[in-house]
N, C-alpha and C positions, 0 to 999 in steps of 0.2 A: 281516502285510500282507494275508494272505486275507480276515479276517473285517474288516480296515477298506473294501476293496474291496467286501466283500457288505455291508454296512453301507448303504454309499455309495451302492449300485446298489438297495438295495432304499428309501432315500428318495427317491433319484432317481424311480424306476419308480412308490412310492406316492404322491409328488407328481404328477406325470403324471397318473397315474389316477384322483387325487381330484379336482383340475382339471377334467378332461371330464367324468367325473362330476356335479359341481356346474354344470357349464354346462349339459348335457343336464335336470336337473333344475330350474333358471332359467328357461333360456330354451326348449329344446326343450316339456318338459309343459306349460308354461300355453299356449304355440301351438295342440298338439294338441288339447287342451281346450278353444281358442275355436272351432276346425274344426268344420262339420258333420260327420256323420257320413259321410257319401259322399265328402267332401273328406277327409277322414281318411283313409278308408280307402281312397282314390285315393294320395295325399301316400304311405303306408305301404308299397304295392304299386311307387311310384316309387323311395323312396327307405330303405325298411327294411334292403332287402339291401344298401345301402353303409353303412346306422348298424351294421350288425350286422359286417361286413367291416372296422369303424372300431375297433369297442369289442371283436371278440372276441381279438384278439391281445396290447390291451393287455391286455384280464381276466387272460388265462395270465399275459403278462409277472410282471403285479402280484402275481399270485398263485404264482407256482415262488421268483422273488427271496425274496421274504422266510422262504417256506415254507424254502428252501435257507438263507437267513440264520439262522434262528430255530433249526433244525435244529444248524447249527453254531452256533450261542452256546451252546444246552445242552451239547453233545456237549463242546465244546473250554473251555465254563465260564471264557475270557478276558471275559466280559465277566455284565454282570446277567442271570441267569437270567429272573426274574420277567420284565422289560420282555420279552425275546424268547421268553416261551411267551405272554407276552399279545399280543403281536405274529403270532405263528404261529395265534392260536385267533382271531386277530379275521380274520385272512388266511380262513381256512378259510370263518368264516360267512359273509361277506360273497362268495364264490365260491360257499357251498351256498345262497343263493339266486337264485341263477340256475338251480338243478334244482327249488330248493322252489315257486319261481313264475315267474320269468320266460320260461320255457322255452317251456312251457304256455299264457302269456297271450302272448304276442309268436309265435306258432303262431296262437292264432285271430285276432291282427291279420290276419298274414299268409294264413289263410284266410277272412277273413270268415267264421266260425264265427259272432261273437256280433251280437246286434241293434243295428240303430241307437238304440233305446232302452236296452239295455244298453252300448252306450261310453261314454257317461261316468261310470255305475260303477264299470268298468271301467279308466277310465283313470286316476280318484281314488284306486283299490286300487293302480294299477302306480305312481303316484308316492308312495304312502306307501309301498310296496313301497322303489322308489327312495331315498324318504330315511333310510327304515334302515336299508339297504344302504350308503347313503352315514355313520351313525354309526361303523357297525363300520370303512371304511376310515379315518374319523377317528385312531382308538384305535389302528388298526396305525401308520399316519403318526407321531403323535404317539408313541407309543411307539419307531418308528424313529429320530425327533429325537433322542429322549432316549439311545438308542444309539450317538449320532453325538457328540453331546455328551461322551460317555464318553473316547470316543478321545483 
């Protein structure tokens, strides 16, 4: 009953957060990337602190669930090992970059640190950033499915 539960809650929680995810990456970057730079970084100063208030609770969510799920697959071995360390290690990268970059580059949104000739550099690195931040959560999801499947 435990591991169907955490199973459950961590395709739940990675659905969720692929979701926003991929809308942030839609529809939010190509916006920001029609912006001037002064409107950017007006919009950013308006409304960063509620993106970041949006997205950091689910990052944890998405990322303790399955951490704790993957955790107990290995431990208790009721279910395929492989899918939930690949699940546990796609969880992981996809949280470590948000130290490896996004920290750092959504810090000089937030300070206007970099030039209005440099954002949209800039902003073309934080959505490739994005979208491979968005494969690894693919890889946990989908290896979650496959978990749920199981059951």
């Amino acid at each position: 009953m435990i591991i169907e539960s955490l199973i459950f809650s961590s395709n739940v929680i990675l659905g969720i957060f692929l979701g926003a995810q991929i809308a942030e990456g839609v529809l939010f970057v190509p916006y920001w990337k029609s912006l001037s730079a002064d409107n950017f970084f007006e919009l950013h100063r308006t409304y960063g602190k509620k993106i970041y208030q949006f997205f950091a609770p689910l990052t944890v969510l998405a990322t303790i669930i399955p951490l704790i799920t993957a955790l107990y697959c290995i431990i208790s071995q009721e279910t395929t090992i492989l899918l939930a360390l690949i699940m546990g290690l796609s969880t992981l990268i996809f949280f470590s970059t948000y130290f490896l970059f996004f920290k750092k580059s959504n810090q000089s949104f937030k300070d206007r640190s970099i030039s209005n000739a440099e954002l949209p550099k800039e902003l073309s690195k934080w959505g490739n950033w994005h979208w491979g931040r968005i494969c690894f959560e693919c890889i946990a999801f989908v290896c979650a499915l496959l978990l749920l499947s199981e059951m």
